[in-house]
Biopython code that builds the backbone (N, CA, C, O; Angstrom):
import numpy as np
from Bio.PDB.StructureBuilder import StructureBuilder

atoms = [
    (1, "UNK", "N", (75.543, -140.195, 82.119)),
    (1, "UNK", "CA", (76.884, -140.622, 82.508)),
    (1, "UNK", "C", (76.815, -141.166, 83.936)),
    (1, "UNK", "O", (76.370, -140.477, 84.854)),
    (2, "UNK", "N", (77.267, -142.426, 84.109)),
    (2, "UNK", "CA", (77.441, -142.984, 85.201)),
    (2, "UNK", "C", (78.492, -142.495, 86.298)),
    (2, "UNK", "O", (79.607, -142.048, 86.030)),
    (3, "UNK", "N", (77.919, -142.663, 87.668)),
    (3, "UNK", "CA", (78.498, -141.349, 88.365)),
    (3, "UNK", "C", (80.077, -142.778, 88.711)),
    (3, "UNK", "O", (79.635, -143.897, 88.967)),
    (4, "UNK", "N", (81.135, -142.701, 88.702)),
    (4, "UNK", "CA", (82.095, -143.596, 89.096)),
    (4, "UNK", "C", (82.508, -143.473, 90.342)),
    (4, "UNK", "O", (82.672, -144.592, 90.827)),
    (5, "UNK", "N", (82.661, -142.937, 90.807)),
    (5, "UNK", "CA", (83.059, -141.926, 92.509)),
    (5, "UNK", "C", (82.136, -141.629, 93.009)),
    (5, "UNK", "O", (82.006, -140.413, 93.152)),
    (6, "UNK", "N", (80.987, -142.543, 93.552)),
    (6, "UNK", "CA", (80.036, -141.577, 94.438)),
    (6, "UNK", "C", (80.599, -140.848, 95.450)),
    (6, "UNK", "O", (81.637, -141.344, 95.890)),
    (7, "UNK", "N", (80.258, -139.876, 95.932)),
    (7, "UNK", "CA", (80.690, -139.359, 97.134)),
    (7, "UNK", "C", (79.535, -138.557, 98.084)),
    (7, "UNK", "O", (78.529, -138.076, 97.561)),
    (8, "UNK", "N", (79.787, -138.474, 99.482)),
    (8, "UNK", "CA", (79.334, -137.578, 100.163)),
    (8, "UNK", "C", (78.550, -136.421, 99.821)),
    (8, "UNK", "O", (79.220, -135.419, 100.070)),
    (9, "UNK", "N", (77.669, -136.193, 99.460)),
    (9, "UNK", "CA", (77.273, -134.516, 98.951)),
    (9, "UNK", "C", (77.942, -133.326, 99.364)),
    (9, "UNK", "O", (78.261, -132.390, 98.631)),
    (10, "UNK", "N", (78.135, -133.434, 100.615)),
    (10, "UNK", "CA", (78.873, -132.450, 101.320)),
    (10, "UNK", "C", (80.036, -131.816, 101.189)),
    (10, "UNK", "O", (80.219, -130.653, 101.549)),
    (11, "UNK", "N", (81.028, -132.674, 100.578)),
    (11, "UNK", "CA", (82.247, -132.777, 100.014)),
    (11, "UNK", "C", (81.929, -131.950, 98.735)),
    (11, "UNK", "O", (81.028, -132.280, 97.963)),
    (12, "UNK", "N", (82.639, -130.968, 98.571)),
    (12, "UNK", "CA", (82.597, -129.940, 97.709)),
    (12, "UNK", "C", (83.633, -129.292, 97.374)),
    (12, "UNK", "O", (84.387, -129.644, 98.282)),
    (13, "UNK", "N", (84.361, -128.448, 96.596)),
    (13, "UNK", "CA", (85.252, -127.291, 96.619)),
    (13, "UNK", "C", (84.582, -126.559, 97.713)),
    (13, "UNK", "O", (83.383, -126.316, 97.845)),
    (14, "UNK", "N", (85.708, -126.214, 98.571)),
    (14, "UNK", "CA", (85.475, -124.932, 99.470)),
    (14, "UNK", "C", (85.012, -125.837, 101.016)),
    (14, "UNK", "O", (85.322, -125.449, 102.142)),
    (15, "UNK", "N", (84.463, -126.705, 100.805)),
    (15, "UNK", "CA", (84.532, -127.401, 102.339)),
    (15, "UNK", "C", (85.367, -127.600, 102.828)),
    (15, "UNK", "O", (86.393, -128.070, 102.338)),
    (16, "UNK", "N", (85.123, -127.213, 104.271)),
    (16, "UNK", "CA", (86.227, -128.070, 105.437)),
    (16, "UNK", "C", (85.915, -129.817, 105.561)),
    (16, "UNK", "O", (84.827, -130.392, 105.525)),
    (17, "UNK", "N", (87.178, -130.343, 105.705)),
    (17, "UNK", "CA", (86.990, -131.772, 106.035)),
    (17, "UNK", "C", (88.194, -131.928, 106.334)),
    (17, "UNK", "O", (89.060, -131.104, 106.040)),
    (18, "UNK", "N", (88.460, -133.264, 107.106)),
    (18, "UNK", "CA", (89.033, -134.052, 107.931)),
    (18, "UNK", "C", (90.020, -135.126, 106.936)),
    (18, "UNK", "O", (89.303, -135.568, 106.038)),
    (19, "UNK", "N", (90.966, -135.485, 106.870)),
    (19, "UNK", "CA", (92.093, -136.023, 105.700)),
    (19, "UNK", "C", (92.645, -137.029, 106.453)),
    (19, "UNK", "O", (93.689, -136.856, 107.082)),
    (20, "UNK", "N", (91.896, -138.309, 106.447)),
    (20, "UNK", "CA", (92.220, -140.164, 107.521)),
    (20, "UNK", "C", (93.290, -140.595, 106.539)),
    (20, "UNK", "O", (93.128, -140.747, 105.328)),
    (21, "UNK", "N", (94.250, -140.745, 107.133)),
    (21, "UNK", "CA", (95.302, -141.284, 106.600)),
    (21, "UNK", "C", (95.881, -142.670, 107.187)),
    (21, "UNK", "O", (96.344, -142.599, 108.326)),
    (22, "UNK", "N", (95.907, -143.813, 106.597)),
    (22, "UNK", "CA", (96.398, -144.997, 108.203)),
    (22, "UNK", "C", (98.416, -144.250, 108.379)),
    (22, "UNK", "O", (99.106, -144.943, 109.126)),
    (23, "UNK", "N", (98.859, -143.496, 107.990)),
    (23, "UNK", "CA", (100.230, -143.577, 108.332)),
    (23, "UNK", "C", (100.239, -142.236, 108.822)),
    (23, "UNK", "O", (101.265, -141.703, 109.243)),
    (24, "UNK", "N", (99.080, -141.654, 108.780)),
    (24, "UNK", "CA", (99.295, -140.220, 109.237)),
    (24, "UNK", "C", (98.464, -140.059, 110.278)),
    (24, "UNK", "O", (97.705, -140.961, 110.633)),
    (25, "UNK", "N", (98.539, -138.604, 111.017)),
    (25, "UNK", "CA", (97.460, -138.742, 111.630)),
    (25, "UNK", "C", (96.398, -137.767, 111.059)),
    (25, "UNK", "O", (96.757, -137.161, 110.050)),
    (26, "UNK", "N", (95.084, -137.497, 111.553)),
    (26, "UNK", "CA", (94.089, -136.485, 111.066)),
    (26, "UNK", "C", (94.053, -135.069, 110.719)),
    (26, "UNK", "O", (94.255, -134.223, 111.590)),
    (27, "UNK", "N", (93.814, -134.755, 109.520)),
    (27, "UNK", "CA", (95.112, -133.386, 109.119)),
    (27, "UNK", "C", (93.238, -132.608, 108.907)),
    (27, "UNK", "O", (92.301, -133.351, 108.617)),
    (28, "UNK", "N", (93.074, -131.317, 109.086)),
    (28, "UNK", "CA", (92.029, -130.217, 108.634)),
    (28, "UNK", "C", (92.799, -129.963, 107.522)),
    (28, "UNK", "O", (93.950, -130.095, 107.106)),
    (29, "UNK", "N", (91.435, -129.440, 107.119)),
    (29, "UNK", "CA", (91.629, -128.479, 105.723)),
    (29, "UNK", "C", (90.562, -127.826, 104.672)),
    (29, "UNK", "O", (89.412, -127.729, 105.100)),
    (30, "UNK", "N", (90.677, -127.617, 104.066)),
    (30, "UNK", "CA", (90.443, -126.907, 102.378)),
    (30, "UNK", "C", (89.822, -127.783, 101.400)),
    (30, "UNK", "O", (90.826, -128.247, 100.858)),
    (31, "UNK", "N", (88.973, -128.235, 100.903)),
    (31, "UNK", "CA", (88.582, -128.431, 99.491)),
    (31, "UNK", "C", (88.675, -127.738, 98.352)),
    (31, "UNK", "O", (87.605, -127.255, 97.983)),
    (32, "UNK", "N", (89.955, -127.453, 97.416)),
    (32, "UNK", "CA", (90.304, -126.607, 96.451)),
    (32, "UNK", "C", (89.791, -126.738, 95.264)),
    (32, "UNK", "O", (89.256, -125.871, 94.575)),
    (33, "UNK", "N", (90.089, -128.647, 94.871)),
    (33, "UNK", "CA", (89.624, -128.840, 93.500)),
    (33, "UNK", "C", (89.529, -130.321, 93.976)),
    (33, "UNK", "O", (90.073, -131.060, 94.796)),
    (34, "UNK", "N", (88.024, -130.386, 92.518)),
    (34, "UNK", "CA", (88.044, -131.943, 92.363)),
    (34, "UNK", "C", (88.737, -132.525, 91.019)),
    (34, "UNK", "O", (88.802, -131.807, 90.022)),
    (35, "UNK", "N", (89.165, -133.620, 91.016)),
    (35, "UNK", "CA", (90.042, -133.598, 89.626)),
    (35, "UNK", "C", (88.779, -135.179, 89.058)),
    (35, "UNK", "O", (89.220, -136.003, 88.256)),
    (36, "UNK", "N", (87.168, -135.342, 89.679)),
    (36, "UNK", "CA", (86.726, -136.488, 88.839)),
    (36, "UNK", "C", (86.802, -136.786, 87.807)),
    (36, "UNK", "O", (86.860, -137.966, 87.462)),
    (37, "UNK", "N", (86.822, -135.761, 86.978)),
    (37, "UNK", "CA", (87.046, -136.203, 85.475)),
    (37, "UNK", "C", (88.664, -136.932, 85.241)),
    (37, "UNK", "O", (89.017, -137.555, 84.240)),
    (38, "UNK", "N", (89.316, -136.709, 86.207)),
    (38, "UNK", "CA", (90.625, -137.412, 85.609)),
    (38, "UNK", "C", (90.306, -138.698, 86.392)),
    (38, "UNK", "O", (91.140, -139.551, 86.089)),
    (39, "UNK", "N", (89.630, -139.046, 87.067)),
    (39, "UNK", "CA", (89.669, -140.369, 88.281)),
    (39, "UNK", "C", (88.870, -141.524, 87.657)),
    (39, "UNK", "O", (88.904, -142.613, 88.231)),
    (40, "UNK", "N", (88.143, -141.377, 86.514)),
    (40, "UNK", "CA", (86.814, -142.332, 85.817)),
    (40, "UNK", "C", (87.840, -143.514, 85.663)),
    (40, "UNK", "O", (88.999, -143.436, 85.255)),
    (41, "UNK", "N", (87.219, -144.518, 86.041)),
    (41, "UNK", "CA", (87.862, -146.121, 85.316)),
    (41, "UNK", "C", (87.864, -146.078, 84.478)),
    (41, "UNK", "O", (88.808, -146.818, 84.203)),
    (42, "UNK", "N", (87.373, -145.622, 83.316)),
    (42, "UNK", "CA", (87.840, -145.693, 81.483)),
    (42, "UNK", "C", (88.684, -145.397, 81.033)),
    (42, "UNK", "O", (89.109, -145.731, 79.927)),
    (43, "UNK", "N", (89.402, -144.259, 82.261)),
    (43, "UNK", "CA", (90.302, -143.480, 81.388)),
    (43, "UNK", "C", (91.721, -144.125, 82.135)),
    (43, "UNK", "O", (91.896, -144.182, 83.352)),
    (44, "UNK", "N", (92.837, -144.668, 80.904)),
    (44, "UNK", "CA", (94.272, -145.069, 81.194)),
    (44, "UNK", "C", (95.589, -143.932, 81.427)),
    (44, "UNK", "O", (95.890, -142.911, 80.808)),
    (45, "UNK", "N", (96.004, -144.394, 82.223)),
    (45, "UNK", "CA", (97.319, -143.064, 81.987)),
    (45, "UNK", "C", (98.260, -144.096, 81.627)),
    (45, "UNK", "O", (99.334, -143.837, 82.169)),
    (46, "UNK", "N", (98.332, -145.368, 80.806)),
    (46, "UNK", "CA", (99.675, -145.779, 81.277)),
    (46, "UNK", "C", (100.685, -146.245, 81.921)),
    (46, "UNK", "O", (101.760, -146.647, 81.475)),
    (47, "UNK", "N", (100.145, -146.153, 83.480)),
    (47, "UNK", "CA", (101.005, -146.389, 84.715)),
    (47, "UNK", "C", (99.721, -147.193, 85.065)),
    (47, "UNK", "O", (98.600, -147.447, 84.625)),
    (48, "UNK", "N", (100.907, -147.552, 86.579)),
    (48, "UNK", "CA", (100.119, -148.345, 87.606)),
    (48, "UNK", "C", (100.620, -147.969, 88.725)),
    (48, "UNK", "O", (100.289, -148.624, 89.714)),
    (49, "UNK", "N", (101.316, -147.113, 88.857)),
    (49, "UNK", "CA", (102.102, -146.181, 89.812)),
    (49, "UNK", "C", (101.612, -144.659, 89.827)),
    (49, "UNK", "O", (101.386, -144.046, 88.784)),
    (50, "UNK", "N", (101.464, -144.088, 91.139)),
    (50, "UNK", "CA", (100.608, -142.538, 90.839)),
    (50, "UNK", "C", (99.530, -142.575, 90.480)),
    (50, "UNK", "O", (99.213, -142.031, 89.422)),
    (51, "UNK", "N", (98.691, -143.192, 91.208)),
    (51, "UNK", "CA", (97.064, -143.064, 90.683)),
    (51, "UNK", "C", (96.676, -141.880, 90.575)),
    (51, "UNK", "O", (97.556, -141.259, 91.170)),
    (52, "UNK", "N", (96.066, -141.275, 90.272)),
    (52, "UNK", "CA", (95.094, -139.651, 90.467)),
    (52, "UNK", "C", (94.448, -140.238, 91.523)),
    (52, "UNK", "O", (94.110, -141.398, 91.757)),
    (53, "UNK", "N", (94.326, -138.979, 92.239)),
    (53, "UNK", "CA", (93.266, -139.136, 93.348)),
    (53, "UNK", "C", (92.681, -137.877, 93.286)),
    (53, "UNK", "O", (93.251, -136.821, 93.013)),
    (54, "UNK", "N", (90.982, -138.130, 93.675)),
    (54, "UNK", "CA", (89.674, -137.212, 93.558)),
    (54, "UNK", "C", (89.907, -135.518, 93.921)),
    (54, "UNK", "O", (89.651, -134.473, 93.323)),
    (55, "UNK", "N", (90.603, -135.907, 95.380)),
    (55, "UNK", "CA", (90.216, -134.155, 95.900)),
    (55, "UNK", "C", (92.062, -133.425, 96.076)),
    (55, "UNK", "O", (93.106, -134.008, 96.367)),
    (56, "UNK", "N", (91.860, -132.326, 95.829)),
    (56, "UNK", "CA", (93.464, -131.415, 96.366)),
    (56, "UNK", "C", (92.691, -131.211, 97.705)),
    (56, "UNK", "O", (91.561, -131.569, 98.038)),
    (57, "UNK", "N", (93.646, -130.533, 98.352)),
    (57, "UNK", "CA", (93.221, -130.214, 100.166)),
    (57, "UNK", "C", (94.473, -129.352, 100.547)),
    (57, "UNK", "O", (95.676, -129.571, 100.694)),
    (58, "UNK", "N", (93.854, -128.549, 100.616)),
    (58, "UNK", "CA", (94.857, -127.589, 100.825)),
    (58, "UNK", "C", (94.854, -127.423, 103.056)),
    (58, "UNK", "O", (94.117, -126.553, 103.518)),
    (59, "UNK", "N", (95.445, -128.042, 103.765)),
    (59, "UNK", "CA", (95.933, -128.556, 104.748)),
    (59, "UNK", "C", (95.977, -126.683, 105.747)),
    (59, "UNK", "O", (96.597, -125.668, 105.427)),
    (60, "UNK", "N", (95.217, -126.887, 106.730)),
    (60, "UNK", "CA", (95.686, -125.843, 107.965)),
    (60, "UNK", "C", (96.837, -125.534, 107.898)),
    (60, "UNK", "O", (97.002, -124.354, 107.588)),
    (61, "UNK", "N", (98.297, -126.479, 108.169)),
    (61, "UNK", "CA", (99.454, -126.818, 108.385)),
    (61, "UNK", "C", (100.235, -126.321, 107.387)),
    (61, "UNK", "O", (101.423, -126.103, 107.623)),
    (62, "UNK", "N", (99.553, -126.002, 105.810)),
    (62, "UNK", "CA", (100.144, -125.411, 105.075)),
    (62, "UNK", "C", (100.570, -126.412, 103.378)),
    (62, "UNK", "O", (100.768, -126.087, 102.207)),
    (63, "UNK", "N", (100.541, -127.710, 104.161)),
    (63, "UNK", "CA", (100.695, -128.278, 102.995)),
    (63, "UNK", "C", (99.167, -128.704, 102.094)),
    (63, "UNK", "O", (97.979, -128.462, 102.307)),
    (64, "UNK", "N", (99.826, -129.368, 101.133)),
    (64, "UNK", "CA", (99.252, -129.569, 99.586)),
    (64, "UNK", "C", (99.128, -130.869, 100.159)),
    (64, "UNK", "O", (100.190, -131.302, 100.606)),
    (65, "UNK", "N", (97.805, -131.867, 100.314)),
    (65, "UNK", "CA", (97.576, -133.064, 99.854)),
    (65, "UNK", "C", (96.547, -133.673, 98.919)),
    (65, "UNK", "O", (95.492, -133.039, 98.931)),
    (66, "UNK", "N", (96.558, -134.841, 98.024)),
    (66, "UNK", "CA", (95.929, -135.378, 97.412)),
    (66, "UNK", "C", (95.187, -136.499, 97.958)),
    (66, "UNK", "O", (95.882, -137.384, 98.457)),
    (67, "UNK", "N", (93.712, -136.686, 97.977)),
    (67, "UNK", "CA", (92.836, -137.576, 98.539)),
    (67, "UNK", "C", (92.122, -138.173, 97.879)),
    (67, "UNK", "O", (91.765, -137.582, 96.860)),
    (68, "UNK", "N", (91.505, -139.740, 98.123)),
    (68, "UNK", "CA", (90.587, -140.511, 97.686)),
    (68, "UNK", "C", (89.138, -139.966, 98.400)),
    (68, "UNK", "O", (89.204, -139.150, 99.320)),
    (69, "UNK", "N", (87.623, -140.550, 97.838)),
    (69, "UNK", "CA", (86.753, -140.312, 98.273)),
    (69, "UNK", "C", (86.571, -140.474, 99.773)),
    (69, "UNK", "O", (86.237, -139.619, 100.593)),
    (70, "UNK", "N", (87.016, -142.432, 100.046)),
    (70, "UNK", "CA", (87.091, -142.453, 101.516)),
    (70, "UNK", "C", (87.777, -141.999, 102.428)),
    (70, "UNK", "O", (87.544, -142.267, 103.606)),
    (71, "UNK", "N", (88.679, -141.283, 102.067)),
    (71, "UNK", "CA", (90.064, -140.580, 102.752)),
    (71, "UNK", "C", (89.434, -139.295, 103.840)),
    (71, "UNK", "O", (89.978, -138.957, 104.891)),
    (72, "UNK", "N", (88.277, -138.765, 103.322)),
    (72, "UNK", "CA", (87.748, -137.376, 103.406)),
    (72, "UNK", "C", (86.548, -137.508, 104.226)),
    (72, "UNK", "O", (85.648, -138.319, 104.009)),
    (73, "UNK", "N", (86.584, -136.713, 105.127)),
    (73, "UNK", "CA", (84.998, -137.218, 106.084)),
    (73, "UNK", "C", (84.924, -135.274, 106.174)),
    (73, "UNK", "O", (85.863, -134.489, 106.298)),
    (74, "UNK", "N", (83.742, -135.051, 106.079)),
    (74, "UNK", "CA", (83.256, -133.440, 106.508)),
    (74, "UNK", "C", (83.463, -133.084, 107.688)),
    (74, "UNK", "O", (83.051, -133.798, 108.602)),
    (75, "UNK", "N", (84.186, -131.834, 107.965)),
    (75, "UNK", "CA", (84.654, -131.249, 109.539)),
    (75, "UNK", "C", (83.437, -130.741, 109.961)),
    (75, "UNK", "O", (83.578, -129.581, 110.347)),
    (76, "UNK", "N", (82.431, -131.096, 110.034)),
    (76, "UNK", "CA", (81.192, -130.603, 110.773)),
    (76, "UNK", "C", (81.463, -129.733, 111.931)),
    (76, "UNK", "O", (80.543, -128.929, 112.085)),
    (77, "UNK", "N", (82.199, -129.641, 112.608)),
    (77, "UNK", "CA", (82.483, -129.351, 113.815)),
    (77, "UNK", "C", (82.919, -128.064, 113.342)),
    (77, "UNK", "O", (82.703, -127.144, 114.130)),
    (78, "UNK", "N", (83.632, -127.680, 111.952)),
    (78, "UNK", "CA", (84.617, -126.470, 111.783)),
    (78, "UNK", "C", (83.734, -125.809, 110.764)),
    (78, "UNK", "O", (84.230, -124.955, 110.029)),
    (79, "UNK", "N", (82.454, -126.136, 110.660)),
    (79, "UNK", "CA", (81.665, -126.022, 109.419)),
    (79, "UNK", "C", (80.658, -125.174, 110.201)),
    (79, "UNK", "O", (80.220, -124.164, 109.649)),
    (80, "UNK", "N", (80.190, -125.535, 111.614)),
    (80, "UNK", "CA", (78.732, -125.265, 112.305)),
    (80, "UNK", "C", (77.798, -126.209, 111.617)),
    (80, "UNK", "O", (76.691, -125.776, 111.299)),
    (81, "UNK", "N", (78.134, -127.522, 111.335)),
    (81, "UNK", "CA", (76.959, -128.182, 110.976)),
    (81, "UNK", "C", (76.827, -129.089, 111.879)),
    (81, "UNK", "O", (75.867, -129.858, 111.845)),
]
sb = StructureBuilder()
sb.init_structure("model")
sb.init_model(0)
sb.init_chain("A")
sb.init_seg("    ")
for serial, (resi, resn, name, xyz) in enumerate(atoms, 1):
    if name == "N":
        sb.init_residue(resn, " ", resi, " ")
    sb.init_atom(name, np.array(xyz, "f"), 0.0, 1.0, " ", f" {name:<3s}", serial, name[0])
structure = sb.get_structure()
């Protein structure tokens, strides 16, 4: 199976990383879940509105966000790496 989403290795459930937003600013957080299996180009929902996106992130601040691969850079800094 062809990988559709390469990503980072690092990027995992349970990592810290960094959440680049252009309208936001740089949010910490949580790696909870990956949802790739819902993100493959083969698969249709129907819409063209509400994409799925790859990672949940569960946010310092408390909130719930949803992220793309490039969205997400590893908090090395909050990691000791």
């Amino acid at each position: 199976m062809p990988e559709q989403n390469p990503v980072k290795p690092d990027i995992v459930v349970g990592a810290r990383v960094r959440v680049r937003r252009e309208t936001e600013t740089t949010a910490q957080g949580v790696v909870i879940e990956d949802f790739a299996e819902l993100t493959t180009s083969g698969q249709s929902l129907g819409r063209d509105w509400a994409p799925v996106h790859r990672w949940a992130v569960a946010l310092d601040d408390g909130r719930l966000v949803f992220a793309h691969d490039g969205e997400l850079d590893v908090d090395s800094a909050s990691s000791g790496q």
